[in-house]
N, C-alpha and C positions, 0 to 999 in steps of 0.2 A: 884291075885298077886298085891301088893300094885305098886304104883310109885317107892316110895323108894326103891323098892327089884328089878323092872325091871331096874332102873339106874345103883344099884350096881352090876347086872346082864350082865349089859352092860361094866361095867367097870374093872368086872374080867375077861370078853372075853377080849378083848382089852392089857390086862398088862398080861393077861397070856404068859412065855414064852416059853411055849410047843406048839400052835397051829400051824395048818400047814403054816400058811404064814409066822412064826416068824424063823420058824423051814426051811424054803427053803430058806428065805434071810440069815440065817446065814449060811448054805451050802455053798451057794453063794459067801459069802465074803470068805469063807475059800479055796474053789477053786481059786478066785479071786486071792490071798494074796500068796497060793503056786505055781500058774502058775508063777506070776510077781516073787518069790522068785527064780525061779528056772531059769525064763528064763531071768533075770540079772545076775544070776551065785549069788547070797549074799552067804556068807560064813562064820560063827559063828566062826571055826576054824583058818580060814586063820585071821581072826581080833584076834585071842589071840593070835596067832603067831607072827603077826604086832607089837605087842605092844612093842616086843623090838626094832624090828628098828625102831618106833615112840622115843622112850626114846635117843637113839644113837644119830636120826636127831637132839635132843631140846636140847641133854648134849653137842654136837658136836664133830669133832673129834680132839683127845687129840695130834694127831700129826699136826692138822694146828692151827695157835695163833689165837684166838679170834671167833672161829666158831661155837660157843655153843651158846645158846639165851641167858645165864644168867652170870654175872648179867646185866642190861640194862644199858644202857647208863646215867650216870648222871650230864653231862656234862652242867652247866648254861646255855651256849649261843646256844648251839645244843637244849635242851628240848624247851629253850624260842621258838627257829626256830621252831619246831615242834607245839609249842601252838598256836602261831600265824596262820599257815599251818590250824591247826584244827580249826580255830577261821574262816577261810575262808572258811571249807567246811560245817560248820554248816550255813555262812553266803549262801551258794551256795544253800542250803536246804529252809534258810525261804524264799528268792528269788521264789524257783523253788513252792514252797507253796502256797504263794499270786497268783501266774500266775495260779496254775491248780485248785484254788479256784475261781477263775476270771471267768475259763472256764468251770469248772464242775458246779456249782451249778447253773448258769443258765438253760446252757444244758438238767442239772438232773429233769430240771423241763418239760423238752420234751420229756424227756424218760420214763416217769411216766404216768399211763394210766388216773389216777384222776384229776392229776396237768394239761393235757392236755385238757381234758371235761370243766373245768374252763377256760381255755386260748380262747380254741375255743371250743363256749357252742353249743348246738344243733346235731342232728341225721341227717339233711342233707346229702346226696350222695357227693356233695363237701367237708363237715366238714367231714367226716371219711377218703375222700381218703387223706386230708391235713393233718388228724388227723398219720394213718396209716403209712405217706409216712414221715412223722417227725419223729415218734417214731421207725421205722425199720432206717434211715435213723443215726439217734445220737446212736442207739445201736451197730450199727456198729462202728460207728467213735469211742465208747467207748472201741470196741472189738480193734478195729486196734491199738488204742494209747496201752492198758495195756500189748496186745500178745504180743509187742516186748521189749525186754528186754532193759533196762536203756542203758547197754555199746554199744547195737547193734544202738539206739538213738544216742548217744555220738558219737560212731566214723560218724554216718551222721554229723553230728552238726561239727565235727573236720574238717572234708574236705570242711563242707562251711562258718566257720567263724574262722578257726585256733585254735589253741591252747591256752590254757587257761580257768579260772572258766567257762565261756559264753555258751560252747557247752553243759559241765556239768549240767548247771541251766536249758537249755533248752530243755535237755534230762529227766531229770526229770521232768518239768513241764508236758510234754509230756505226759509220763508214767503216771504219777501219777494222770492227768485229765482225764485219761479212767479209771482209779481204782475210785476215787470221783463219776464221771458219776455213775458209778452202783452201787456203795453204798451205797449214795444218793441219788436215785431213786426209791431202794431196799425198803432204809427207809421211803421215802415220800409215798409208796405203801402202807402203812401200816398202815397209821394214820385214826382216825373214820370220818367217812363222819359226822356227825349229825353235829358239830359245819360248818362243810363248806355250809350242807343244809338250816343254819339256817340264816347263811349272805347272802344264795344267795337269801332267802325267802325277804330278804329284801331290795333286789335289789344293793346290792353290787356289784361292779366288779370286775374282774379278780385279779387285784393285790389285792383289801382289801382284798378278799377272800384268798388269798396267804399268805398276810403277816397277819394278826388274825386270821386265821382259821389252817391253815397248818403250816407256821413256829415255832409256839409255842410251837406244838404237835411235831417236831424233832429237836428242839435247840438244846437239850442236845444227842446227837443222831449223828447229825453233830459234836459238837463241839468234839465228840468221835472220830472219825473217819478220825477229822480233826487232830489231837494229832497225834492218832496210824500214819497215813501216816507222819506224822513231823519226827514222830521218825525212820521211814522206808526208809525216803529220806535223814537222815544225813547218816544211814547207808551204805546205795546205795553209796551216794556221797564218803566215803571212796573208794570206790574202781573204781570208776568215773574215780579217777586219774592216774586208767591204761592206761587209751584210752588219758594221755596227756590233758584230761579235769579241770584240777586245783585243790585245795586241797589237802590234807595230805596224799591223794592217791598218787600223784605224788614220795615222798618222798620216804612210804613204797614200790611201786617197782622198786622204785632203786635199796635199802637198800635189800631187798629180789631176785632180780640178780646180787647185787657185794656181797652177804653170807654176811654183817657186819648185824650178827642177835643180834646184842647186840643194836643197834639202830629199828630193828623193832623190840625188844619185849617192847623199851618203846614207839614206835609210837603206839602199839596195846595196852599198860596201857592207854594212853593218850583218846584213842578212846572207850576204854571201860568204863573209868567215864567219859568222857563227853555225853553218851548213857544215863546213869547212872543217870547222874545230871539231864538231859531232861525227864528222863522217872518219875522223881519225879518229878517235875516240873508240866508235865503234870496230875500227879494223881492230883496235887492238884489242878490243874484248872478245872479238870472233876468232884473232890468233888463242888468247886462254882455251874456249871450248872446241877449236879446230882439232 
């Protein structure tokens, strides 16, 4: 039997999707999928039955004046309030961005087992336990900041700096430097050692090694990730302004506990192109470093 016929030999084991290990993970998942189906109660029926009082909630009721979401408010000085409002919580986003860029991408460089080997070089009993006691130590800290949710941040941040964008931007930065930490570090895992062996052949140190050998291999990689999280923290920040944290948030739960739903279906226009406008924006910055 030739090479070429044991490769492709090998490569119809593999993509076949009758063999028995393809055939027990899909079991798996389907048990999986029916247990969680069953034991949240999901309900195919109950959602087609919803859908009219889905339609009743958005038309509103025709005995109270103005309790329908449509049409939206179009009112000059009330959208301008609203734009400016939005204008704050995008600004509360690139704030909260700069700060968990600050803190992730150093970090990411501790929590990376390659990026590490280069910072502190050698097999030494000291270099691994210093190695070991960094890298468990920032995965944490990356796990602690992302596990808690943005508002659970925010209302900390509320009770120790009051009210206003402040708690918001630093709820976010939060959150959003344990998401960077690992996905940054995910990425830096992943690049070819040959160029970082071949600076260290030459007696380069840690940083050259860094920045010519590794940054080049996930510029574009970061610069992803750093977008997609741009675009996750305007998000966030919309609704930041439940907890009193600043922004357009503040507005829509007003307007969504006094019923004036003609005012949040245009704060919800307003935040859905400006998502919109950002999420173009970003493609085309990702076409630059693609």
């Amino acid at each position: 039997m030739t090479e070429t016929s044991m490769r492709l030999d090998e490569i119809r084991r593999r993509t076949n999707p009758f063999n028995p290990s393809s055939i027990s993970i899909s079991l798996a998942a389907l048990v999986l999928v029916l247990w969680c189906w069953h034991s949240t109660s999901m309900s195919i029926p109950a959602l087609m039955e919803g859908w009219g009082n889905m339609y009743r909630y958005i038309a509103g009721n025709p005995e109270i004046r103005d309790s329908g979401f449509f049409p939206p408010t179009i009112a000059g000085p009330t959208v301008m309030k609203y734009l400016i409002s939005m204008l704050e919580t995008v600004q509360m986003a690139v704030l909260a961005l700069i700060l968990s860029v600050l803190i992730g991408f150093p970090l990411s460089l501790l929590a990376s087992r390659n990026t590490l080997n280069i910072i502190i070089p050698g097999e030494q009993k000291y270099s691994r336990l210093l190695k070991n006691f960094l890298y468990t130590t920032v995965r944490f800290f990356a796990n602690l900041c992302r596990s808690i949710n943005e508002i659970i941040w925010a209302l900390l941040f509320v009770s120790a700096v009051g009210l206003g964008p402040m708690p918001g931007i630093l709820a976010l930065a939060v959150h959003t430097s344990g998401v960077l930490i690992k996905l940054f570090s995910e990425g830096i895992e992943t690049v070819e050692q040959g160029p970082i062996d071949a600076l260290n052949a030459t007696g380069a140190g840690s940083i050259k090694v860094i920045s010519y050998a590794v940054l080049p291999q996930i510029t574009p990689f970061f610069v992803s990730m750093t977008l997609y999280r741009f675009e996750s923290d305007v998000r966030s920040a919309t609704i930041l302004g439940f907890t009193g944290a600043g922004g357009i948030g503040v507005y829509l739960f007003d307007k969504l506990r006094s019923y004036e739903n003609h005012d949040v279906t245009t704060i919800l226009i307003i935040i859905v192109i400006t998502v919109a406008i950002i999420d173009r924006l970003s493609a085309i910055i990702r076409d630059r470093y693609s």
